[in-house]
C-alpha positions as CSV (number, residue, x, y, z in Angstrom):
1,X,102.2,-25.2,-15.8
2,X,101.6,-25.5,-19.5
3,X,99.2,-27.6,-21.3
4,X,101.9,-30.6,-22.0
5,X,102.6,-30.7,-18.4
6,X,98.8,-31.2,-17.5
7,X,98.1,-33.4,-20.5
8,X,100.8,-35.8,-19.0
9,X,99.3,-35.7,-15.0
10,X,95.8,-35.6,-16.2
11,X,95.8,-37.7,-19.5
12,X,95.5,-36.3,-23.2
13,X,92.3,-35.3,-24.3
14,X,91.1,-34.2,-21.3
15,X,89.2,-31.0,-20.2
16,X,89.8,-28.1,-17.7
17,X,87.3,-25.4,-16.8
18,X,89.6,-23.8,-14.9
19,X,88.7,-20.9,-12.2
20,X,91.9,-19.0,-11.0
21,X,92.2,-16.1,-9.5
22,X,96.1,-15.8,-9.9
23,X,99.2,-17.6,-11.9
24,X,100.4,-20.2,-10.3
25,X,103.8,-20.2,-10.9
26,X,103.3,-16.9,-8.6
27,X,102.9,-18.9,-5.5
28,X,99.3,-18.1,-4.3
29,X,96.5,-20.3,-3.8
30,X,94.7,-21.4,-7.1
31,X,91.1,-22.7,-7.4
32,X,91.3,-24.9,-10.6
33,X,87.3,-26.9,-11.3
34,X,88.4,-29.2,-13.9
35,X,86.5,-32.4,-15.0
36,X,89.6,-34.8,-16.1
37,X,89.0,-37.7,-16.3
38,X,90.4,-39.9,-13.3
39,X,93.5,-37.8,-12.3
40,X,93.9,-40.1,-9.0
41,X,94.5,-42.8,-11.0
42,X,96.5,-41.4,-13.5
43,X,98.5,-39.8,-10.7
44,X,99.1,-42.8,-9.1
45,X,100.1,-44.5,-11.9
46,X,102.8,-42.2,-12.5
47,X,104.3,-42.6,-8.7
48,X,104.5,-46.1,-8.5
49,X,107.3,-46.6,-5.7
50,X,108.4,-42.5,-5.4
51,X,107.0,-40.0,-3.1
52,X,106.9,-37.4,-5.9
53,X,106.1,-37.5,-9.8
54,X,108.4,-35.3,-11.9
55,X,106.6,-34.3,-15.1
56,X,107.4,-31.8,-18.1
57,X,110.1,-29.0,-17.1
58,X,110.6,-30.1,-13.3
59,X,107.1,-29.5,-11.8
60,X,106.5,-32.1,-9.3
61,X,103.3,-33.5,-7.9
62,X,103.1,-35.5,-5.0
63,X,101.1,-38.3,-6.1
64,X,100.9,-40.2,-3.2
65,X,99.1,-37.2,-1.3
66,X,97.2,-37.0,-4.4
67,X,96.3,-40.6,-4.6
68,X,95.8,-41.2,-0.7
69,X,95.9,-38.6,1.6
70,X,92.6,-38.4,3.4
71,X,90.6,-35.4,4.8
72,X,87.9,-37.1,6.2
73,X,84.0,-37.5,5.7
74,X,83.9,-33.7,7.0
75,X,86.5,-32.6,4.3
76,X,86.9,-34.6,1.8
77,X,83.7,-35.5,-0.6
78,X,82.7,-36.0,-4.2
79,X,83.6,-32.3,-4.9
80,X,86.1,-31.9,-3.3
81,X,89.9,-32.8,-3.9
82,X,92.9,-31.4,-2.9
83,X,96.6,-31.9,-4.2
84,X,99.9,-30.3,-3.9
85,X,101.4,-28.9,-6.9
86,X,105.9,-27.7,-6.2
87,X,106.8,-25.7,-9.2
88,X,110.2,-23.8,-9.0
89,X,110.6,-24.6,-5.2
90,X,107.5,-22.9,-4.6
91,X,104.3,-24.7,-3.3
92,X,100.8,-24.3,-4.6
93,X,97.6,-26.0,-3.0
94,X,95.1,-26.8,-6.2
95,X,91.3,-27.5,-5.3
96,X,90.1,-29.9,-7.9
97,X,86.6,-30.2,-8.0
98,X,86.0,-33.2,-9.7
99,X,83.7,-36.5,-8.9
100,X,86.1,-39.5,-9.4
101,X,85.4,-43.2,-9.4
102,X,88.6,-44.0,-7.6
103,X,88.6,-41.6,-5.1
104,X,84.8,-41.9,-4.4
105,X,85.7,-45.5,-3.6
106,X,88.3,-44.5,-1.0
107,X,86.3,-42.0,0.6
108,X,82.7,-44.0,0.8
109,X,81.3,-40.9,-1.5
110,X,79.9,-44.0,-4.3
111,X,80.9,-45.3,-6.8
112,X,80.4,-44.4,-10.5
113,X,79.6,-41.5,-10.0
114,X,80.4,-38.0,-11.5
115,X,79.2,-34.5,-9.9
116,X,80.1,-32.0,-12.3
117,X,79.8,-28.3,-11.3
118,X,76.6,-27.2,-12.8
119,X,76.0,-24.0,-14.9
120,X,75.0,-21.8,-12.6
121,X,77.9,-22.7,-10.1
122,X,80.2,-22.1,-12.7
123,X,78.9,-18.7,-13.3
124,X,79.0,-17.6,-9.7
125,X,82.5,-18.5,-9.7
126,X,83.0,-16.3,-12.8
127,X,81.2,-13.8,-12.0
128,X,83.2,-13.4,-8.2
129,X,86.3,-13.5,-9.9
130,X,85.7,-10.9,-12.5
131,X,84.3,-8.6,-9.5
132,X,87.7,-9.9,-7.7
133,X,89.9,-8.6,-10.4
134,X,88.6,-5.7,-10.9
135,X,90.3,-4.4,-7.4
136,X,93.2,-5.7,-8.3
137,X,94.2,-2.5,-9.4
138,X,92.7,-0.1,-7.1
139,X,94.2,3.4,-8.4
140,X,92.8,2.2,-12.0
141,X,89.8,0.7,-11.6
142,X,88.7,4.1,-8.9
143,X,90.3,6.1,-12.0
144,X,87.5,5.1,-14.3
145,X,85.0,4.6,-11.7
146,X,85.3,8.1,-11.0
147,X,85.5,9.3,-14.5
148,X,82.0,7.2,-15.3
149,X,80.0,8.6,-12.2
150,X,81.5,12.2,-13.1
151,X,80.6,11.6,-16.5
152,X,77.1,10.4,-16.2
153,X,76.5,13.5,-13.5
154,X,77.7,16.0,-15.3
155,X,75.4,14.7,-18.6
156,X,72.4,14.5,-16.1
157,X,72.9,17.4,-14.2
158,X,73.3,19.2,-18.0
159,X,69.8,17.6,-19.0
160,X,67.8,18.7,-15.8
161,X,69.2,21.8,-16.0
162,X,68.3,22.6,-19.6
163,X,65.2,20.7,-19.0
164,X,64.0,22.8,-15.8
165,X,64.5,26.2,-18.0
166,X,62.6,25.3,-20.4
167,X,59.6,24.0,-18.4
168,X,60.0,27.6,-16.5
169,X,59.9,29.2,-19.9
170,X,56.7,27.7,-20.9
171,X,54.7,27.6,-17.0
172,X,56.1,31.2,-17.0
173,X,54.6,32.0,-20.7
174,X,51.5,30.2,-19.7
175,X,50.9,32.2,-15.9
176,X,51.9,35.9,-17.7
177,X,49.9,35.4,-20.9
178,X,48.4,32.4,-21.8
179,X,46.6,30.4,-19.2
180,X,46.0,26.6,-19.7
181,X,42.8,26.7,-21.5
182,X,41.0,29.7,-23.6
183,X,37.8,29.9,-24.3
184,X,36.1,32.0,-27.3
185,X,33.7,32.8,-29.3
186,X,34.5,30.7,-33.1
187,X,34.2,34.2,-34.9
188,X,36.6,36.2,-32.9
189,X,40.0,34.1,-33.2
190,X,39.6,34.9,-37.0
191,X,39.9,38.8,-37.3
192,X,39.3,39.9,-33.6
193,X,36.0,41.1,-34.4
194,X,34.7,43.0,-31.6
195,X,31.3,41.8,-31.8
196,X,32.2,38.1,-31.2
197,X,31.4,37.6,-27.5
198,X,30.0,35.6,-25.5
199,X,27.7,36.0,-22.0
200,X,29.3,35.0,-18.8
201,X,26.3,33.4,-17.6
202,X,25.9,30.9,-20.5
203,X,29.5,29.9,-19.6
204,X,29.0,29.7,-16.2
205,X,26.2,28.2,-16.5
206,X,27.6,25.1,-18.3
207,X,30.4,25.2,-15.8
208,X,28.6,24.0,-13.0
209,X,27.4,21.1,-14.3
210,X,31.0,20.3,-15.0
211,X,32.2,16.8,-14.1
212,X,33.7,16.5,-10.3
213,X,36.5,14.8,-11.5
214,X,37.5,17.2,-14.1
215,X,36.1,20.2,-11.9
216,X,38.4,19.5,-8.7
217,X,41.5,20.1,-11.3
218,X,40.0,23.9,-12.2
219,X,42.0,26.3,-10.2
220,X,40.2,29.4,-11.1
221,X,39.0,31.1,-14.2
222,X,38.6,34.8,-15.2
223,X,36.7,36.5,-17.7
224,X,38.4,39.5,-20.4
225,X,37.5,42.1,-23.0
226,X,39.8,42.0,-26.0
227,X,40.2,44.5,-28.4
228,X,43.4,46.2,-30.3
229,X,44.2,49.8,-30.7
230,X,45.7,52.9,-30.9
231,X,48.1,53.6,-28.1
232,X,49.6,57.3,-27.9
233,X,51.6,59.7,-26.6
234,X,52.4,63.4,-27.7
235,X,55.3,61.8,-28.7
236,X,54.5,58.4,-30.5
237,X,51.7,56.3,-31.2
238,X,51.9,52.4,-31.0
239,X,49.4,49.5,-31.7
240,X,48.5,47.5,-28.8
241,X,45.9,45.1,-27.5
242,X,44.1,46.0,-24.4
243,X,43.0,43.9,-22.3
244,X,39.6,44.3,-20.4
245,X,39.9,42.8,-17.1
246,X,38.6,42.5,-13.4
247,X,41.5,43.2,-11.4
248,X,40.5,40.7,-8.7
249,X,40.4,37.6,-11.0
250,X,42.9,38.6,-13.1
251,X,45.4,38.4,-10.6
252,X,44.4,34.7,-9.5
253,X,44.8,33.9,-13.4
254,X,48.3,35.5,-14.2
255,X,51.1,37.0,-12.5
256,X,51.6,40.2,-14.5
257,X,51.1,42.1,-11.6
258,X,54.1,40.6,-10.0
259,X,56.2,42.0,-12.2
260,X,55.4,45.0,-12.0
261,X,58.0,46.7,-9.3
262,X,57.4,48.5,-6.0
263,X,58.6,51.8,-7.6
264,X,56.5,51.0,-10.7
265,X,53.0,51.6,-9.7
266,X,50.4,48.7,-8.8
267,X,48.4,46.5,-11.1
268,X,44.8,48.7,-11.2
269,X,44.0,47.6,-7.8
270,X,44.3,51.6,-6.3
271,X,42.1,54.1,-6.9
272,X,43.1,55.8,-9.9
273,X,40.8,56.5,-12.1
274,X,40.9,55.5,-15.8
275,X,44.1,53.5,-14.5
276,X,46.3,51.8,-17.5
277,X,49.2,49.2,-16.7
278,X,51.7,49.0,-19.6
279,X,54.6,47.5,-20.2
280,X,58.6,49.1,-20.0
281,X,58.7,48.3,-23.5
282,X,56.0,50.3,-24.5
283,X,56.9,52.9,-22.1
284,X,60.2,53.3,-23.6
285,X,58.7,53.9,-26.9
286,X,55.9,56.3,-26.1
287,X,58.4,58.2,-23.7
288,X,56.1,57.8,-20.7
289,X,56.5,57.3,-17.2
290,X,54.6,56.4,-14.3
291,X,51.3,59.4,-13.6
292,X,51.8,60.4,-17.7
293,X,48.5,60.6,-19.8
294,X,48.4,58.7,-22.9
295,X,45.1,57.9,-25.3
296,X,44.0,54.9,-26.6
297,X,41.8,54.5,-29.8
298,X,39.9,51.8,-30.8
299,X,36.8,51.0,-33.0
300,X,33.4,50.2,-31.1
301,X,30.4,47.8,-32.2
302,X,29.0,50.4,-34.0
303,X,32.1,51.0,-36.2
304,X,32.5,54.6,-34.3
305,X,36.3,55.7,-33.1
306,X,36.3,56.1,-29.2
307,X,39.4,57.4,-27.7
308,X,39.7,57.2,-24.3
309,X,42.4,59.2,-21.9
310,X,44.2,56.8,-19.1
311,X,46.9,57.4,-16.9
312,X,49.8,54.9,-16.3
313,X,49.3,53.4,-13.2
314,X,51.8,50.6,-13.3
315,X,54.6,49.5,-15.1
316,X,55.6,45.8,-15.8
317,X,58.4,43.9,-17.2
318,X,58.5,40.3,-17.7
319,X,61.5,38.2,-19.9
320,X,58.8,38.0,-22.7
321,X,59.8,40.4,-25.4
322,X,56.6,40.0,-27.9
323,X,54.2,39.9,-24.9
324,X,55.5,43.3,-23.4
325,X,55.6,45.0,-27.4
326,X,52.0,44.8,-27.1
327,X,49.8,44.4,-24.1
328,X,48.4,46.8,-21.9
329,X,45.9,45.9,-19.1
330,X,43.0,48.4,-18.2
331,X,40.0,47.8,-15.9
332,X,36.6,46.0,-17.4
333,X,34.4,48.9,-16.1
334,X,36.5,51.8,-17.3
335,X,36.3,50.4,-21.3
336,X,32.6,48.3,-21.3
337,X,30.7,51.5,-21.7
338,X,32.2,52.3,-24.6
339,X,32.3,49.5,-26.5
340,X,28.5,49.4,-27.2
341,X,28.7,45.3,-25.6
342,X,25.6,43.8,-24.1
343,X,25.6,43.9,-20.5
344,X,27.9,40.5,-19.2
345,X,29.7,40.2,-22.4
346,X,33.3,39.0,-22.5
347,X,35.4,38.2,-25.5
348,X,37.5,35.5,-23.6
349,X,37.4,32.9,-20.8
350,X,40.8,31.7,-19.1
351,X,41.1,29.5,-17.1
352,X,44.5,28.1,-14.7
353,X,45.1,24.5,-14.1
354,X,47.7,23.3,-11.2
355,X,49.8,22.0,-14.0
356,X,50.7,20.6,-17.7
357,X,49.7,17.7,-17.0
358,X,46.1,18.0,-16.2
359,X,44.9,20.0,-19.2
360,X,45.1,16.8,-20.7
361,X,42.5,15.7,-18.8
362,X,40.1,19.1,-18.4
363,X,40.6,19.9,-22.1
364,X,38.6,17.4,-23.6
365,X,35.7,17.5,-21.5
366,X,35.6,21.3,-21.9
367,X,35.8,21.0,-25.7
368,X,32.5,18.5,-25.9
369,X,31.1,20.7,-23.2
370,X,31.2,23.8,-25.8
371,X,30.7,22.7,-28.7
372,X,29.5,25.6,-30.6
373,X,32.9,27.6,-29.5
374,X,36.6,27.6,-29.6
375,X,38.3,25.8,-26.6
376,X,42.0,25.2,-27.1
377,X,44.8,24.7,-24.5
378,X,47.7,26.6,-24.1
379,X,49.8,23.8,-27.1
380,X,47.0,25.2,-29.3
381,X,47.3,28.8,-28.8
382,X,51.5,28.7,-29.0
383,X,52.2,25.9,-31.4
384,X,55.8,27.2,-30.6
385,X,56.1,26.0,-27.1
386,X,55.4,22.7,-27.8
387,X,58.0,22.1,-30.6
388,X,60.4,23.9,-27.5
389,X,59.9,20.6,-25.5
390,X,60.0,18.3,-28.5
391,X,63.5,20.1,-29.0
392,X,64.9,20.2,-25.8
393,X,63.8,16.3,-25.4
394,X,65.3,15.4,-28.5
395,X,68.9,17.8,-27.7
396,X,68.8,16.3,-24.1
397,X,68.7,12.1,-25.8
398,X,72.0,13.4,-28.2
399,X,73.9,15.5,-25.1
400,X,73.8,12.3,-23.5
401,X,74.8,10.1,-26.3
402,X,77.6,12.1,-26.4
403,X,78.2,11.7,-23.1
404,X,78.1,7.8,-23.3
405,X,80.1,7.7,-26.4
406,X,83.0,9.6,-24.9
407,X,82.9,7.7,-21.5
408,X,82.8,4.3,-23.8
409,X,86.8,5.0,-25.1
410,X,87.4,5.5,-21.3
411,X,86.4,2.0,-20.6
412,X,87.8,0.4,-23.7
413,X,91.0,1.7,-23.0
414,X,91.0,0.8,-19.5
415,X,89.9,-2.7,-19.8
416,X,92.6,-3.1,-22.8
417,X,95.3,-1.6,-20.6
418,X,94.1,-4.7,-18.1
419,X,94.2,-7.2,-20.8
420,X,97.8,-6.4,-21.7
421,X,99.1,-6.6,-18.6
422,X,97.3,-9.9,-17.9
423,X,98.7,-11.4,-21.3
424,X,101.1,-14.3,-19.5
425,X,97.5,-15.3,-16.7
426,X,95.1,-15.4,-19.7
427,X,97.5,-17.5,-22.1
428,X,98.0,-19.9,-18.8
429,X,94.4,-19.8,-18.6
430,X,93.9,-21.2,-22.3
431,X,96.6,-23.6,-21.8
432,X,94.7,-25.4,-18.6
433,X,91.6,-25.6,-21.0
434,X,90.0,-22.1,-20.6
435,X,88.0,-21.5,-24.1
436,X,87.9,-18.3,-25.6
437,X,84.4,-17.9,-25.0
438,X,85.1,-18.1,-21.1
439,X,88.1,-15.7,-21.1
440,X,85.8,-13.5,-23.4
441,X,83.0,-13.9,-20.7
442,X,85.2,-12.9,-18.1
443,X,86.8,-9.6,-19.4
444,X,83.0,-8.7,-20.4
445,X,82.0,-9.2,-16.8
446,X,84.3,-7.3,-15.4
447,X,83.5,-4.1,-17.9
448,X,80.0,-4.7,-17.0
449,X,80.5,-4.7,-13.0
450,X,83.0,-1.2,-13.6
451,X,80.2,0.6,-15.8
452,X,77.1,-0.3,-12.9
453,X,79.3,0.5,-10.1
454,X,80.5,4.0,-12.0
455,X,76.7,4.4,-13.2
456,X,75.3,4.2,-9.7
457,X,77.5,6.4,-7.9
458,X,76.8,8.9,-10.6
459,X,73.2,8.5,-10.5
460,X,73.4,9.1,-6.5
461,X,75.9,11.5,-6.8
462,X,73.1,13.5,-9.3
463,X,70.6,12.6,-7.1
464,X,72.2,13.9,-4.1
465,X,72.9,17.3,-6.2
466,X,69.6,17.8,-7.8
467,X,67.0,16.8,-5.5
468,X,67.7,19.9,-2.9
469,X,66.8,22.5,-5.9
470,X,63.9,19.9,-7.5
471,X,61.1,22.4,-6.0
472,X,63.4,25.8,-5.8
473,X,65.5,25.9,-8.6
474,X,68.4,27.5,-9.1
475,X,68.9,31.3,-8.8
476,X,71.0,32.4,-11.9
477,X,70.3,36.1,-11.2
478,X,73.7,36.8,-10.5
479,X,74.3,36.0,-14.1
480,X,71.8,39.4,-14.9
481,X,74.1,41.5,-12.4
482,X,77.1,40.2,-14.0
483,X,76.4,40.8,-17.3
484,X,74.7,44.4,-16.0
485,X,78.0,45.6,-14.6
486,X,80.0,44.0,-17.6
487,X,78.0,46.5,-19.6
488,X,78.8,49.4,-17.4
């Protein structure tokens, strides 16, 4: 029915705020709030002595039902009026919700009296209509909804994954070479000078009066001689830096000696004496295996050369290229003899913390615990690992822009498609009295209700995905034998 039609039922100048949930020239129920002023009256006005009113292109309204018929005090109240709209032969029931002075009279609801729908009713009825529309196209609106929840699980199942291989790069980095937290003497981080050490007991010492707060977080901590050399074979001669350590501690601190194979030796834990762990890297180059003698050279406290014959009693690899080009692990006892050291001297302190997280909190008390030497954590030590995260967090926020921005067109296009084919129900909707604003509102609302529903099923379907391999990860080491073979 068009907006001359309505004018001339309801009276000119009159407004309609009209909820429908389909045409209805279609024949299906329509739910039309409306606050015109006295319709009843006007309605009856227009019947005098016929059954029916004929108004505008042949639409008929039966006034006298209009005017008189009765529901009851059970049905019929101040909200509630009903009337029977015949267009084309077809019949339509229309709910008016509308407080009139007339029909408040006949019905003993008051009268004077208007009981508008408020705000918030009218929104609920908006709001269940856009979520009622949206299914009126099943096949489309599952389309998108399946495109958004794909979408926003393949953009989070991208970010944990980059995420997780990253934070493995750095835990592993800081387990295989760098512990949490280092401590040193303030001379030797300079030039590696040999003769800036520091007794065990002093550090110990300080270490038990540590807080019990911060103390509880300290997994272990193990104590090294660090000093670079000459490493050689009869066939070449590379620089290294040995490691001095106590094979007991050393493997609570790191987890070199996991990767050290069962066909490779052991990490200095048999009895082999003068026993040297190096890596494949350096084996390669020095053309050694495992049993072969090599000689490392290095400079004492006294300035004098001391070379020292070891034999290869393991052989490591790990995925860290510089770490393997020049590490070598030997045992404390073997070297401290001939470094010219006071007895209990070490060069370095490392200690392991359950995670990232808490050397936040041990760091600082250890750095005003020492203050006369060099405490960093492991952000200090590899500036590089730290602007890795930064990175990967800044990569992961534009992936999923990305993500967003494509699955944006895929909405827009979905919800213009909807408004095209809904171009004859949202002009009869502005010619009843809908305003722009509420048509606006209404298209909005359903966009809003498609891009939750799609965004929770893909954040449960990520969920559902991710949370099995949280603590496990995901083996990619078919990826190594792949690309092994590929090379064959």
């Amino acid at each position: 029915m068009d907006a001359g039609n309505w004018h001339q039922v309801m009276g000119k100048g009159n407004r309609l705020f009209p909820y429908v949930n389909h045409c209805a020239h279609k024949g299906q129920r329509t739910n039309i709030p409306q606050t015109a002023e006295r319709p009843l009256e006007l309605a009856a006005k227009h019947q005098q002595n016929d059954k029916n009113v004929v108004v505008g292109d042949g639409t008929v309204v039966d006034g006298k039902r209009l005017h008189q018929r009765r529901y009851g005090a059970r049905k019929f109240n101040r909200e509630r009026l009903y009337a029977r709209v015949s267009r084309k032969g077809k019949s339509t029931r229309v709910r008016l919700l509308q407080g009139d002075t007339h029909a408040e009279r006949r019905c003993g609801c008051g009268v004077g009296k208007r009981n508008i729908m408020d705000a918030a009713t009218i929104s609920r009825l908006e709001s269940i209509n856009a979520w009622k529309n949206i299914w009126r196209n099943k096949v489309r609106s599952g389309v998108i909804l399946g495109a958004i929840a794909i979408g926003l699980f393949s953009g989070t199942f991208l970010l944990s994954f980059i995420e997780g291989w990253i934070i493995g790069t750095v835990n592993s980095d800081i387990k295989t070479q760098y512990s949490h937290v280092q401590i040193h003497d303030t001379a030797f981080l300079s030039n590696s000078n040999i003769n800036a050490c520091f007794m065990r007991e002093e550090v110990e010492g300080k270490m038990a009066h540590f807080g019990k707060d911060a103390a509880r977080h300290v997994s272990t901590t193990t104590y090294r001689l660090n000093f670079t050399g000459m490493l050689a074979s009869p066939y070449k001669a590379v620089g290294v830096t040995a490691k001095g350590v106590l094979a007991d501690e050393e493997m609570q601190v790191t987890d070199v000696w996991r990767h050290i194979p069962d066909t490779m030796g052991v990490f200095l834990t048999d009895d082999t004496r003068m026993a040297i762990v190096i890596s494949s890297r350096i084996a390669e180059k020095l053309k050694v295996r495992l049993r072969s003698r090599i000689v490392f050279t290095f400079q004492d406290v006294h300035g004098e050369m001391q070379s020292l014959a070891f034999r290869v009693g393991g052989i490591y690899k790990t995925t860290n290229a510089m770490f393997e080009e020049g590490h070598v692990f030997v045992r404390y006892a073997d070297v401290f003899n001939y470094t010219g050291l006071p007895d209990g001297a070490f060069h370095e302190a490392a200690i392991l913390l359950p995670d990232i997280e808490t050397c936040a909190i041990v760091a600082p008390q250890l750095k005003s615990m020492f203050p006369d030497m060099e405490v960093r954590e492991w952000s200090e030590v590899n500036p590089a690992l730290v602007l890795t995260l930064a990175y990967t967090d800044f990569m992961g926020i534009i992936i999923l822009g990305i993500f967003l921005f494509a699955l944006s067109f895929g909405i827009i296009n979905t919800m213009l498609m909807a408004v095209l084919e809904r171009t004859r129900e949202l002009g009869m909707l502005g010619a009843i009295g809908m305003s722009k604003r509420k048509i606006f509102n209404m298209i909005m609302l359903e966009t809003v209700f498609l891009t939750l529903l799609g965004g929770i099923s893909g954040i449960i379907l990520g969920a559902a995905v991710l949370l099995p391999v949280l603590e496990t990860g995901i083996d990619l080491s078919f990826f190594a034998s792949y690309k092994r073979n590929m090379v064959k």
